[in-house]
VEXGUKOL-782029 format. One line per 8 residues: for each residue z, y, x of C-alpha. Coordinates in Angstrom, 1 decimal, m for minus. Layout:
VEXGUKOL-782029
Z/Y/X; ...;
end
This chain:
VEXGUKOL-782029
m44.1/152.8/m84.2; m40.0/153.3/m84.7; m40.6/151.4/m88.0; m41.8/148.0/m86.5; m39.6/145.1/m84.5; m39.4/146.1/m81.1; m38.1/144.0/m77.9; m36.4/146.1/m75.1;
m36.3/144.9/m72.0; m34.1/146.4/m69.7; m34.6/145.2/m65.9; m31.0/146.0/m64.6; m30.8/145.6/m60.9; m32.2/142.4/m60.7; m34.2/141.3/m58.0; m36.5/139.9/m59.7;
m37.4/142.9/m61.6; m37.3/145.4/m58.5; m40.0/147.8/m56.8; m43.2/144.7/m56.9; m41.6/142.4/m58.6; m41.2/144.7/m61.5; m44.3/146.5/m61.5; m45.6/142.3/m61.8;
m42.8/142.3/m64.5; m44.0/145.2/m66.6; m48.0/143.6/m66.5; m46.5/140.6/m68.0; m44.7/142.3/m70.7; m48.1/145.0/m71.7; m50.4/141.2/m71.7; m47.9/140.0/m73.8;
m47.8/142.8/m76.1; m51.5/142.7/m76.0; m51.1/139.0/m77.1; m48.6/139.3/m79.9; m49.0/142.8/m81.1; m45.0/143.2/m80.9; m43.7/146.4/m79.5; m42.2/146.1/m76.4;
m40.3/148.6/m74.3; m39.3/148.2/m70.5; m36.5/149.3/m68.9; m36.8/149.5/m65.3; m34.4/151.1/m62.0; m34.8/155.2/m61.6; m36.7/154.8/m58.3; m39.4/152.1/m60.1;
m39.8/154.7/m63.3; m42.4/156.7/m61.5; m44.5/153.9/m60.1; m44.8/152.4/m63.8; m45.7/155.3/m66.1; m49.3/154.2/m66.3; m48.3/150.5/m67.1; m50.1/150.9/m70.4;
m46.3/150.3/m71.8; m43.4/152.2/m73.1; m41.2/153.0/m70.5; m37.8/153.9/m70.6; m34.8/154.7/m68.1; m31.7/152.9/m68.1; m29.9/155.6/m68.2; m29.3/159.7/m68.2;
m27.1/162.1/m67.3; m25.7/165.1/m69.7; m26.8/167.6/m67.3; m29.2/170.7/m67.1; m31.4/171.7/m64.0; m28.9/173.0/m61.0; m26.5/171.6/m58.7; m26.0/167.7/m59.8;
m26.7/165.3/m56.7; m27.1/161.8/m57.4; m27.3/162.7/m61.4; m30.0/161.7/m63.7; m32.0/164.7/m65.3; m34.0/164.7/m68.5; m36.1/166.5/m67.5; m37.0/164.7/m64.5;
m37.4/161.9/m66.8; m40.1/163.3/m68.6; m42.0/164.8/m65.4; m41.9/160.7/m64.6; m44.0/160.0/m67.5; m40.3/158.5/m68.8; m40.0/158.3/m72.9; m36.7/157.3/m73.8;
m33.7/156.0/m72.5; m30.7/154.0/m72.5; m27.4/155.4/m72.9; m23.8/154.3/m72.4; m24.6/150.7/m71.5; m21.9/148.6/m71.1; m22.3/148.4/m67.5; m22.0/152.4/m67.4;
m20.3/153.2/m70.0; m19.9/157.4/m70.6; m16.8/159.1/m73.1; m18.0/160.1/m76.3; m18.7/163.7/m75.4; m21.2/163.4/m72.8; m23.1/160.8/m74.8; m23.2/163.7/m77.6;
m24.8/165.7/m74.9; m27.2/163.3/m73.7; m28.0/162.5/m76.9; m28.9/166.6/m77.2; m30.8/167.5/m74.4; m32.8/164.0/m74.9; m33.8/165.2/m78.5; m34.5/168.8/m76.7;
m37.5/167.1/m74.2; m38.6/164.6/m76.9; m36.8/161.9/m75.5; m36.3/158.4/m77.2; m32.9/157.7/m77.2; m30.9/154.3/m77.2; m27.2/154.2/m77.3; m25.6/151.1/m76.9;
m22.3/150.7/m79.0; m19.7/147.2/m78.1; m18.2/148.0/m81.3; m18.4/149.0/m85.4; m15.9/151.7/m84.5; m18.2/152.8/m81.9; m21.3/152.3/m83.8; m19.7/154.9/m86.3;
m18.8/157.4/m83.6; m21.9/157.9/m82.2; m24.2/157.5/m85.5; m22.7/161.1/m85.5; m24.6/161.9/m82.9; m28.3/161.2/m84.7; m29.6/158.8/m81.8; m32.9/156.9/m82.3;
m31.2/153.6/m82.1; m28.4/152.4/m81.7; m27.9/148.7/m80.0; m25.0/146.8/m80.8; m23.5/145.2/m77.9; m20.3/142.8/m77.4; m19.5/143.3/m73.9; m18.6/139.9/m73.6;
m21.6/138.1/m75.0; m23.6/140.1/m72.5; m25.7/137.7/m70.0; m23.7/134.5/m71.8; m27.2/132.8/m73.4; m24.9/133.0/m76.5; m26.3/135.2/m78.5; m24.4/137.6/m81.0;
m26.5/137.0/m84.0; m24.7/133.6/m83.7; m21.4/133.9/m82.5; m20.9/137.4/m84.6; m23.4/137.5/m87.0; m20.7/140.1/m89.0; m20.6/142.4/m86.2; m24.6/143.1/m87.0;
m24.5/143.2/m90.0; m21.6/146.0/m90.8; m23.1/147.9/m88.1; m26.4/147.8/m89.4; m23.9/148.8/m92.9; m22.2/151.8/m91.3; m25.1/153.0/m89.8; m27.1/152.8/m93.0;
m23.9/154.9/m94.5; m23.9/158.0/m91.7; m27.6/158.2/m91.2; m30.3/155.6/m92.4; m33.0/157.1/m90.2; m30.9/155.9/m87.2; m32.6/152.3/m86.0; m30.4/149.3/m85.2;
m30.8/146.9/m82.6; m28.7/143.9/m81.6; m28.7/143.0/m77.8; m26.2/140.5/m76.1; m26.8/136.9/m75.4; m30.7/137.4/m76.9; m33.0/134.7/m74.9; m34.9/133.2/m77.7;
m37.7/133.7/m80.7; m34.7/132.5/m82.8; m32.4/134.7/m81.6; m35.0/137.7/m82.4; m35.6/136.4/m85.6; m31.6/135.9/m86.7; m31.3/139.5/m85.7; m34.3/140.5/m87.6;
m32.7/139.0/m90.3; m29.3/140.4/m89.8; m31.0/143.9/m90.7; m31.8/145.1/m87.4; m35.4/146.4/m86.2; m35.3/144.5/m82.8; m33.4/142.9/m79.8; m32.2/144.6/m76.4;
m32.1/141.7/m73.6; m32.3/141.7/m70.1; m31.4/138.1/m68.3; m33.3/136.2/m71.2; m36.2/137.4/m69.4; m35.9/139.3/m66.0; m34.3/135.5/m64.8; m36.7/133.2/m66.3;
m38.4/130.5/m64.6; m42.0/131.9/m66.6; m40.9/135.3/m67.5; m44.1/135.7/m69.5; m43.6/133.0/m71.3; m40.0/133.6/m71.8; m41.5/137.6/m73.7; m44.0/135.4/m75.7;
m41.0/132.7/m77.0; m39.2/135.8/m78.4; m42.5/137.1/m80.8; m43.1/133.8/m81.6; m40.7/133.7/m84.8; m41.5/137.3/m85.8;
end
């Protein structure tokens, strides 16, 4: 399924998309996928991942540690991931960012359990540095278009496309996303366009009056 468009939804720490709220959240998102036939991924906090493994929809965490089994209070392991029913995960997100190395690690020990991974990059340079690393995807991410309802396929449509350039040049079987400002079919559909395989949103949706109809306006161009 890596080949077709796919919409990430990541829930943050939103009230609206916490414990109930998000399980209600994730039912929207699997009808609408049911609808459309547009692969969606959800994205919800560590201590909802359990709870929505049978959801009948990819889930992913919003993030993991670089860390094996022992002595890591408070981290995030992969492997507890995957005992969650957990397949993939976000990495270096803006809002928790990590230095290069240990995204190189996570990156590892994902790949090791089987583990989709997503790495968010603000930047070309960045985009470069960790296409070294062989993610799955890699979502391009202007810190500063993040939550605006401006989306980057507008305001920077270059940004996109060189990423989607440079990642093409280190490793085509890498998949790139474009996230930031995203709240609308057209905004999918620009970053389609761009060269991308999909869109990585969170407020587009998670804050919507009609979240569901909110997941349906964004397959509606695609």
């Amino acid at each position: 399924m890596k080949d077709q468009p796919v919409i990430i939804l990541n829930y943050k720490t939103y009230v609206e998309s916490t414990g109930a709220k998000g399980r209600v959240l994730t039912r929207m998102a699997h009808e609408a996928m049911k609808e459309k036939g547009v692969r969606i991924i959800v994205c919800p906090q560590t201590p909802d991942l359990y709870l929505q493994k049978d959801s009948g929809i990819e889930v992913f965490a919003q993030h993991v540690d670089p860390i094996e089994p022992g002595s890591h209070t408070g981290h995030v392991l992969p492997l507890a991931l995957v005992e969650a029913g957990v397949s993939g995960s976000l990495i270096n997100h803006s809002e928790d960012r990590m230095p290069a190395d240990k995204i190189k690690k996570c990156v590892e020990l994902c790949r090791q359990h089987k583990l989709t991974t997503v790495v968010c990059a603000e930047s070309i340079e960045k985009v470069k540095e960790v296409a070294a690393f062989k993610p799955d995807y890699i979502a391009i991410e202007p810190p500063e278009l993040i939550g605006s309802g401006i989306p980057v396929s507008k305001a920077d449509p270059d940004i996109v496309k060189n990423s989607v350039r440079a990642v093409q040049a280190i490793d085509p079987s890498i998949i790139v996303l474009c996230g930031a400002g995203i709240s609308k079919g057209e905004d999918v559909r620009a970053a389609l366009e761009l060269g991308t395989a999909g869109v990585l949103l969170a407020s587009g949706v998670v804050k919507a009056k009609d979240p569901k109809k909110a997941i349906l306006d964004l397959m509606s161009l695609i």
